[in-house]
N, C-alpha and C positions, 0 to 999 in steps of 0.2 A: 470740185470746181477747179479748173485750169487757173495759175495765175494770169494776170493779163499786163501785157509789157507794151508801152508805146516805144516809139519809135519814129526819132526827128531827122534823122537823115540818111541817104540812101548808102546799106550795108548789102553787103554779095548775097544772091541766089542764094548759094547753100548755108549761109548761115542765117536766114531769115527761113529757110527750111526746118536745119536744127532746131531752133528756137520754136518754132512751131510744132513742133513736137513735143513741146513739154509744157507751151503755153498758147496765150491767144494772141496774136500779135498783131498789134493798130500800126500803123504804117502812115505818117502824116509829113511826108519829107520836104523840106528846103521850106521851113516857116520861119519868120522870126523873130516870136515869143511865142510861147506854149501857150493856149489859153486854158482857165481853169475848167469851163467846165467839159474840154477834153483831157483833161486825164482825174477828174474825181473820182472815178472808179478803177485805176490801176495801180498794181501791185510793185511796177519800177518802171522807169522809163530809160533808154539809150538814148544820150543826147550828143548832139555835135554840135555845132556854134547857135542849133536855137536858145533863143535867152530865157532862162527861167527865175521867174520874179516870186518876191513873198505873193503878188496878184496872182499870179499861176498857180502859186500852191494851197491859196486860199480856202479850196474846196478839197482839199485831198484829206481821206480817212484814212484808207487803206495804203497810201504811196509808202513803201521801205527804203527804199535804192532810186538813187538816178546815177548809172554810170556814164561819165562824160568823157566821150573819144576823144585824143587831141593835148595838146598840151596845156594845163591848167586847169582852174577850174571856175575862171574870172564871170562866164556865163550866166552863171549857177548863181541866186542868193545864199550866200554859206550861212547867214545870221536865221534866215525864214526857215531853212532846212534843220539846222542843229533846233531851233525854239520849236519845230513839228517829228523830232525824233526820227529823221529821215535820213537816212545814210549817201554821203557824198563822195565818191571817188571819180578819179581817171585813170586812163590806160593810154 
């Protein structure tokens, strides 16, 4: 089974290609808060300034990763993410 990666805001052609080729990729651009039960079944999400709350991560088993484009990671609950073992970075 493919991992499956959301995806909050709008990344280039070829790299939502790439990506696609090694997973299944949800594509929900310019939101702003994730709801949970869009991503309770994803493997990581790419985020840009939609906001993701401990409410968004409420339902997530499977979520590893959210990498957040952009500077910081003020978006993100860091406290919801670290208590559900879920890995926080940006680039």
């Amino acid at each position: 089974m493919k991992n499956r990666v959301y995806v909050t805001e709008p990344l280039p052609l070829a790299g939502l290609e790439l990506l696609g080729d090694i997973a299944e990729v949800i594509v929900n651009e310019k939101i702003s808060e994730v709801r949970a039960e869009d991503i309770k079944d994803v493997d990581a999400i790419i985020a840009g300034d939609s906001k993701i709350t401990a409410n968004s991560l409420k339902l997530t088993e499977r979520l590893e990763v959210i990498g957040r484009f952009g500077a910081g990671v003020d978006s993100v609950d860091i406290k919801a993410c670290t208590e559900k073992g879920i890995i926080l970075f940006n680039v």
